[in-house]
C-alpha positions as CSV (number, residue, x, y, z in Angstrom):
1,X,-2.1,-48.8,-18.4
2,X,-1.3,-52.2,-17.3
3,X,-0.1,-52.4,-13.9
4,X,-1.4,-49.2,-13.1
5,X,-3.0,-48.7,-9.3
6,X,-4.0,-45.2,-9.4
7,X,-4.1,-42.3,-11.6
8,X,-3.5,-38.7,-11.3
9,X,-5.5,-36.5,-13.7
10,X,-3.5,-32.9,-13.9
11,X,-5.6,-30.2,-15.7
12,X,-3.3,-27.1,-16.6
13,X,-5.4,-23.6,-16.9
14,X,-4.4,-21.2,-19.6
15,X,-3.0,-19.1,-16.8
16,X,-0.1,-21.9,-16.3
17,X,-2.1,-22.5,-12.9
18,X,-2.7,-25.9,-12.2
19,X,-4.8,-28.7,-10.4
20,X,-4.8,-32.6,-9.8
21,X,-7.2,-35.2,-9.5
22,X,-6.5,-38.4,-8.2
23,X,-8.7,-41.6,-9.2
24,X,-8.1,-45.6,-8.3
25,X,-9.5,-46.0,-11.9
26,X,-9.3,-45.6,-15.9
27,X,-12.2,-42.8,-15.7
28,X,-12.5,-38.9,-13.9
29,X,-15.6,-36.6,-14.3
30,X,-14.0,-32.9,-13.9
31,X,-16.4,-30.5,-12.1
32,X,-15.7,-26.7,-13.6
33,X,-16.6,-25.6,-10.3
34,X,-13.3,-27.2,-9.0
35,X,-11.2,-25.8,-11.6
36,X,-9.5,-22.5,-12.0
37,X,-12.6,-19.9,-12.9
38,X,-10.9,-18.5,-15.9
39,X,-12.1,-18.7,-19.1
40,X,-10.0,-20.7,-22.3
41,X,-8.4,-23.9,-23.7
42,X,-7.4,-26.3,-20.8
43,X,-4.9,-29.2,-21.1
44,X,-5.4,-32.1,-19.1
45,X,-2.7,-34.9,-18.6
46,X,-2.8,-38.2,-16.9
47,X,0.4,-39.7,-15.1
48,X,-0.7,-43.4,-14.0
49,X,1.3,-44.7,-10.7
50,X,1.9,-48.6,-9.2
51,X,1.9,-49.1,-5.3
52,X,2.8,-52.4,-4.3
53,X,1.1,-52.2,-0.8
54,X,-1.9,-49.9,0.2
55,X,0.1,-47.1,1.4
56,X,-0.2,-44.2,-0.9
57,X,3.0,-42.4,-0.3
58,X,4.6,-45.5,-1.4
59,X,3.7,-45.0,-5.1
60,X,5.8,-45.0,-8.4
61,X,5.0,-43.4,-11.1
62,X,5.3,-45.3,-14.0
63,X,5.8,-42.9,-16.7
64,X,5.9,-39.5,-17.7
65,X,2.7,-37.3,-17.9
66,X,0.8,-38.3,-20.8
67,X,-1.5,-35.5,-22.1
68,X,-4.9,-36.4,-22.6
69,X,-6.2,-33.6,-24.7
70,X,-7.7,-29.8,-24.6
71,X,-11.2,-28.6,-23.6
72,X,-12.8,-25.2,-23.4
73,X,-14.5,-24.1,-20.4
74,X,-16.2,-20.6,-19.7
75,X,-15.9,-17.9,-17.2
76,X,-17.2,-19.3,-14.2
77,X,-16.4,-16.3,-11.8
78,X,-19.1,-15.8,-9.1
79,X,-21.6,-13.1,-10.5
């Protein structure tokens, strides 16, 4: 998004539980292993902020969450 400094990737598990990313760029590679271990269809969103200085706390976000899409992941609690 033009303008845009940083992103925040929010991924929402099936469970409601939930768990952000944060990346200075257009582009985030998930690892399962950080996300919730339950299986389903997770919903990721991306809210895109500006910062005018190099403080993060100073950021706006620029819009509402957009969501991105839907992926499956599979159980992925420890054996």
């Amino acid at each position: 998004m033009p303008g845009a400094v940083n992103y925040s990737v929010v991924v929402n598990a099936p469970s409601g539980l939930r768990r952000t990313f944060d990346s200075a760029d257009t582009t985030q590679v998930l690892q399962l292993g950080a996300l919730n271990v339950e299986p389903g269809t997770f919903t990721w969103s991306v809210i895109p902020y500006w910062n005018d200085t190099t403080d993060p706390y100073r950021a706006q976000q620029l819009c509402i969450a957009r969501v991105g899409g839907t992926f499956d992941k599979p159980d992925t609690t420890p054996k």
